[in-house]
N, C-alpha and C positions, 0 to 999 in steps of 0.2 A: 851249406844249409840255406834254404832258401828265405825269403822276408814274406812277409803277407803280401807282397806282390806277387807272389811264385804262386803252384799249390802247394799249401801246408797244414796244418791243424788250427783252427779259427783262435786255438785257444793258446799256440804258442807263440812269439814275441821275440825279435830280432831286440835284445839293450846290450845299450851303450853304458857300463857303468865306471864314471871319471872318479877318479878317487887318488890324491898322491900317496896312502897310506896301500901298499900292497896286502897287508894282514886285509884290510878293510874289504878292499877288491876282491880276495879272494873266499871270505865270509858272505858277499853279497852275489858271486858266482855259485859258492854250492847251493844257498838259499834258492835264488832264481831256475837253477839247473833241477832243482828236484819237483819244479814245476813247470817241469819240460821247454822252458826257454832257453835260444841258442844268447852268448851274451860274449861282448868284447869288452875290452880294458884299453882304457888310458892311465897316463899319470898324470897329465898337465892339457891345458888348452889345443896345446899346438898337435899333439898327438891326436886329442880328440875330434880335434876340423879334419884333419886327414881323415880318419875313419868315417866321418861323416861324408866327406866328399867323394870316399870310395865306395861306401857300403848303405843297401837301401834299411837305415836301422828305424825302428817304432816308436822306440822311447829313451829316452836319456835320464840315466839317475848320474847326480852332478854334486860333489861336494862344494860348498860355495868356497873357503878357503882353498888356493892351488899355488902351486909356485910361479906360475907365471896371472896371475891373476884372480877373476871372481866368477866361480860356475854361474853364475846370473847373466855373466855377459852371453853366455850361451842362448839366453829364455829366447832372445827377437831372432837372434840369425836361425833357431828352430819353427819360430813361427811364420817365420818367411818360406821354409823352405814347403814345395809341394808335391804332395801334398803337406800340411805340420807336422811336426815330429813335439809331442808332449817333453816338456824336461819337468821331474822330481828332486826338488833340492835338498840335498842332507848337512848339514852345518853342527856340529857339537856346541858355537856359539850363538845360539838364537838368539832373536831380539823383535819387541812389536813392530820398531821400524824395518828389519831385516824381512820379517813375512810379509807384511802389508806393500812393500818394494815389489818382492817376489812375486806376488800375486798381481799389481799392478804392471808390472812388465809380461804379465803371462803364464808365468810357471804352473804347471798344474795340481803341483800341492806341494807345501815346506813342512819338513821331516826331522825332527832333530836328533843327535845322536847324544847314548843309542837308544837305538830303536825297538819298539817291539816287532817281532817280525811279522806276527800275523797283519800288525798297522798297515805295514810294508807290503808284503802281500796285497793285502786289499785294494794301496792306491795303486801298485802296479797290474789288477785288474782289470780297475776303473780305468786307468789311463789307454790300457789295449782297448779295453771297449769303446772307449772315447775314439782313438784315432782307427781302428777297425769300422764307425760308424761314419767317421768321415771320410775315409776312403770307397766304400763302398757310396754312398751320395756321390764322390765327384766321378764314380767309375758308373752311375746311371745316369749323369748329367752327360757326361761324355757320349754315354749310347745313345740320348736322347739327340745329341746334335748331330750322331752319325745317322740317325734315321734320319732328321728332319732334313740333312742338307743336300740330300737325292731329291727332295722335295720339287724341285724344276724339270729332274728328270721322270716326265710323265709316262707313262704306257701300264699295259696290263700282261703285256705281249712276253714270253717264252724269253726273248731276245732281251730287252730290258730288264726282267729279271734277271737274267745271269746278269747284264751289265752292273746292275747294280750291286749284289754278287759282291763281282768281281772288285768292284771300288769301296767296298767293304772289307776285302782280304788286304788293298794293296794299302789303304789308305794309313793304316799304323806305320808301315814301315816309312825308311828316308829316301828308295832306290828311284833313279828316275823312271818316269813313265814315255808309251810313248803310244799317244794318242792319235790315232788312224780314222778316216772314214770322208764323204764326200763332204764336200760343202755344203754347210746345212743343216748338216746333223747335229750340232750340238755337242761339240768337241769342246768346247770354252765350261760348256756346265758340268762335264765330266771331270776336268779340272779345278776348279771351285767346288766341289763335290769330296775330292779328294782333299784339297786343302784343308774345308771344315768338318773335314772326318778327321783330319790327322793329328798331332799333338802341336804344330803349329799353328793353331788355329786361333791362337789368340796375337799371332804376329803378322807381319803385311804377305798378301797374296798381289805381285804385280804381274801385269799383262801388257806381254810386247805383242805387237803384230809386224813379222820382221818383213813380210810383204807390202806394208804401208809406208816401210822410213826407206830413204835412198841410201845408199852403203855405206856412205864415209857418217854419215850421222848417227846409223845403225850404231857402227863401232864407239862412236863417243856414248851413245845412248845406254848402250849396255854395260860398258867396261870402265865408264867415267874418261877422265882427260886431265891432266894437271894445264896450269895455267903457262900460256905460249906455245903452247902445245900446236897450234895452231894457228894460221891467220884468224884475229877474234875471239880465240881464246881468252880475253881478260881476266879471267878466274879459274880457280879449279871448279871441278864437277864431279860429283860421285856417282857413278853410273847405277844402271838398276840391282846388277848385282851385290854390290854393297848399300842398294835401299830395301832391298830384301831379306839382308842377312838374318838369319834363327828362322827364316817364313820362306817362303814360294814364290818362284817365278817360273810365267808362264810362256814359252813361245811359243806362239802361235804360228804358223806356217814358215817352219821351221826351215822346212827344204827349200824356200828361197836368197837363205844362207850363204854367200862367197866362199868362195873355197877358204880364202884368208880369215873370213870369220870363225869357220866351221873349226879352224886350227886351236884357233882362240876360245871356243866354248870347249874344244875338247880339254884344253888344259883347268880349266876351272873346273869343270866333271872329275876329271883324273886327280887334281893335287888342291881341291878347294882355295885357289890362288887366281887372281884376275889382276892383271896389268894396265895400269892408265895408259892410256894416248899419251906419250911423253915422258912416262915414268921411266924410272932406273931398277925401281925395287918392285917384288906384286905385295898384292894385300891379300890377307886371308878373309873367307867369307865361308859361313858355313848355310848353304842355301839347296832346297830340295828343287829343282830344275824339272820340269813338264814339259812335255813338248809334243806339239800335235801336228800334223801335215796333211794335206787332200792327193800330195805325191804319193805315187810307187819309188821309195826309196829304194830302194835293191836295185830297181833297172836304174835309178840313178847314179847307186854303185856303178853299175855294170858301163857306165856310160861316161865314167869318170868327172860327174860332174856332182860326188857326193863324197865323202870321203870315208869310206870302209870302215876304221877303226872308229870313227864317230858314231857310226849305224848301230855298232854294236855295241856301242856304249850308251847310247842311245832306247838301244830296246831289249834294257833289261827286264824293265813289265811291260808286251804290248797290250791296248786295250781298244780294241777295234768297234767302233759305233756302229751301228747297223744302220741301212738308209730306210726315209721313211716306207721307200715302197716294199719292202721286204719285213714291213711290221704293220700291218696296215687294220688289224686289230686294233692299234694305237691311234688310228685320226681322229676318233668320237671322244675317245679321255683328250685328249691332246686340243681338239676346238672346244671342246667344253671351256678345257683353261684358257684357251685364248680370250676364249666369248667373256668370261670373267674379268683377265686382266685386261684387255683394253676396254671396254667396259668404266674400268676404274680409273685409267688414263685418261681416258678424254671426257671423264663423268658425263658419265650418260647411263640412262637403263642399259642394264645387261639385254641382247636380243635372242632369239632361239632360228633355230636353222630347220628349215622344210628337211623331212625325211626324202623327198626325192634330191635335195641338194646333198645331204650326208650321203646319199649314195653315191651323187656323184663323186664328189670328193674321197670315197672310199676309194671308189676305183680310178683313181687321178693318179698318176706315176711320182708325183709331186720330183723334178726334176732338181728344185732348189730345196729339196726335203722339209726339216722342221722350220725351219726360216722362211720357206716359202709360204707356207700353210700360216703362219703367223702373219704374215704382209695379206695373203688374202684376206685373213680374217680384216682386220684394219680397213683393206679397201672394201668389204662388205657394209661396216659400220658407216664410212664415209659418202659410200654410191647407192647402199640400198634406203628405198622409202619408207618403208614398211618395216614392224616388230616382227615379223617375221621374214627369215632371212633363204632367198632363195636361190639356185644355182647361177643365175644371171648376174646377181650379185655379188659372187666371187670371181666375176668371166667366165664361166665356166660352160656358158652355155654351148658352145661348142662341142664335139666330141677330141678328146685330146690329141692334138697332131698325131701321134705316132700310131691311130688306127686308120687315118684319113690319108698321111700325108704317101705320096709315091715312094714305095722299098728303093733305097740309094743302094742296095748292093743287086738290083734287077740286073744292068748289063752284065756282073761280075757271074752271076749265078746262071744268067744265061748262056754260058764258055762251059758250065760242066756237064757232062763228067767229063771234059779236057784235063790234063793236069795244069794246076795253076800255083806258082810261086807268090805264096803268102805274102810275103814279106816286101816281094816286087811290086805287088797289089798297094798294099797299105802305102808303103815310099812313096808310089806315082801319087797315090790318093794324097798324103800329105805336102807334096809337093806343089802339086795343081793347090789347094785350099792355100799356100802359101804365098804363092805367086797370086792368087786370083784378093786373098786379102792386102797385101804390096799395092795390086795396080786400085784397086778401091780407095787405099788413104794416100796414093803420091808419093807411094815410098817411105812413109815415114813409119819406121817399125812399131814404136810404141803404139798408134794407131790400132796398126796390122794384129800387133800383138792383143788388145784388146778387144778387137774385134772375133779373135781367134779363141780368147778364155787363157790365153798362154803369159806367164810372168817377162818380165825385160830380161832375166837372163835363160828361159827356158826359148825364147823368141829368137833371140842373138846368137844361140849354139843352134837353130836350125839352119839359120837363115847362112849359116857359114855349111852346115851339112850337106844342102844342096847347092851350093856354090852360086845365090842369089844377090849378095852384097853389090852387086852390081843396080838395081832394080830398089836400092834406097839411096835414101839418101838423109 
């Protein structure tokens, strides 16, 4: 039978009723049961923490006298729990200090035996309507934070909608996520989105960016380190996943991950356990894992430079961001908010945008999507003179490269209708950009690689693909 968590009849009531006298328990059964309450028995303390800790019950009726103790000690660990669970204490020895205790620690009414039943009835009513009323508040307090915490995530757009949706459905559960889409979109808000929609929302939400740490640091960062672990180790350290535990952790750009790491996040996925740098033994950590990437993980699969059974573990819910230009209904809600918050950042009057500038920018590709449009904003604020804000003033005054700039696939398209090997095409094409960014920085890859938009270890599997290692240094 289910608790008023479940659906059930507003009016029937999961109790707990403690009692060492079994006649008593079972006089307090049929009573409760012929008004349609489902009801459990204990004899002593220890029985009744178990049932507590297994089962979602409403109310506790509690003899204060027990063999291993005083139903009172029950009043705080029920009002602790959440949401509270009312306990009614019944005692055959009352006393004014005994109920004024009782009511001082909480109890929600003292009952002496015996009872009249109707008395009985009544407070066990009262006490359903009581915690019936408080659950229902913390479960509109709850909806209240799961609407408000999309609140970053602006649009009006088709797209957005489901996204949001969709971080609605996912966000109750604990299954990891795995957040997809280009740079820029807004991958980081969809994650904090989730978090304060979830039921961990009142514990830590961390954010690694594993593209930002160098490897060996990564691994102490995430996993902790016990002390000597290392040259400079002088202490332990508890890595992010035990400063997250009962909350969220976030990685961000996830697929830039070492194979060796990727080993090690899968084991904390798979058996809630994370191993120090140095350790002998792991620690358990119970933590809801996110993880977002601007990769094609699959071809990463495919390329052996992901590791399969991680992927899949990985994307148990995916939730793929749309780019800005593919929701472009969304840039007017979207500069609106900017023009607000930065606005408030660098206090100053909010400013308004020329409708031939909103055009422009309607029709802008926005290549660095939501982030880009946010930094224009800003440099608008900064460059423009005038309360009114116009396409110049976001750079914009140009027409955007890609209706100006010369088609880079002319020579390619001028060979057809020959037949042409895709795949031949694309190789030679990233070879040449590979070599031609090499001879730009002197060899030096990291360089090369940045210049390219490419990570240090997506740079170093090309640069070995086409047989260039010669050409750094």
């Amino acid at each position: 039978m289910q608790s008023i968590h479940g659906e059930k009849s507003l009016n029937m009531a999961r109790i707990l009723v403690l009692d060492d006298e079994e006649n008593m328990r079972r006089v307090l059964e049929v009573l409760l049961q012929k008004d349609g309450h489902v009801v459990d028995q204990a004899q002593d303390l220890a029985a009744a923490r178990r049932i507590l800790a297994a089962e979602a019950c409403d109310l506790v009726l509690a003899d204060q006298r027990l063999p291993d103790g005083e139903g009172l000690a029950l009043v705080p660990e029920c009002r602790a729990m959440e949401p509270p669970v009312p306990v009614i204490l019944l005692t055959a020895y009352a006393s004014i200090d005994l109920a004024v205790s009782a009511l001082r620690e909480g109890a929600f009414d003292f009952l002496t035996k015996p009872f009249n039943p109707g008395v009985l009835r009544g407070a066990v009513h009262r006490a359903f309507e009581h915690v019936s009323l408080l659950r229902e508040n913390l479960r509109l307090k709850n909806e209240l934070v799961r609407l408000n915490a999309t609140g970053d995530l602006v649009g009006r757009s088709p797209a957005m909608t489901r996204l949001r949706e969709l971080i609605g459905r996912v966000a109750p559960a604990s299954a990891t996520v795995l957040i997809t889409g280009e740079t820029g979109t807004g991958k980081e808000l969809v994650a904090r989105a989730i978090h304060q929609s979830s039921a961990r929302s009142s514990k830590p939400l961390l954010i690694v960016n594993c593209a930002a740490v160098a490897e060996q640091l990564l691994e102490s960062q995430l996993f902790g380190h016990e002390r000597g672990a290392f040259t400079g180790a002088d202490r332990a350290h508890r890595g992010f996943f035990e400063a997250a535990d009962e909350g969220t952790l976030f990685l961000d750009e996830a697929g830039e991950m070492s194979l060796g790491l990727q080993a090690k996040l899968l084991r904390v996925l798979m058996d809630g356990e994370v191993m120090r740098v140095g350790a002998s033994s792991p620690r358990h950590v119970d933590v809801r894992v996110l993880v977002a990437t601007h990769r094609d993980l699959q071809r990463m699969v495919a390329e052996g430079r992901f590791r399969e059974d991680l992927y899949y573990r990985l994307n148990v819910v995916p939730i793929p961001v749309p780019p800005l230009r593919q929701r472009r209904e969304d840039v007017a809600p979207l500069l609106e908010h900017f023009l607000v918050q930065v606005a408030l950042e660098m206090k100053v009057p909010r400013r308004r945008v020329s409708s031939a500038a909103l055009a422009r920018l309607t029709n802008y590709d926005f290549p660095g999507n939501v982030r880009e449009l946010r930094n224009l904003v800003e440099r608008a604020y900064i460059l423009g003179r005038n309360e009114l804000l116009e396409a110049e003033d976001f750079s914009l005054a140009a027409e955007p490269a890609s209706s100006v700039a010369e088609d880079p696939l002319g020579p390619v398209l001028s060979r057809l209708p020959e037949s042409i090997n895709l795949r031949e095409v694309l190789e030679d094409l990233e070879r040449a950009l590979l070599h031609r960014a090499l001879e730009q920085s002197g060899g030096v890859q990291a360089e090369a690689g940045r210049q390219l938009g490419l990570s240090r270890s997506d740079m170093v599997y090309r640069v070995r693909k086409y047989g260039l290692e010669s050409e750094t240094r």
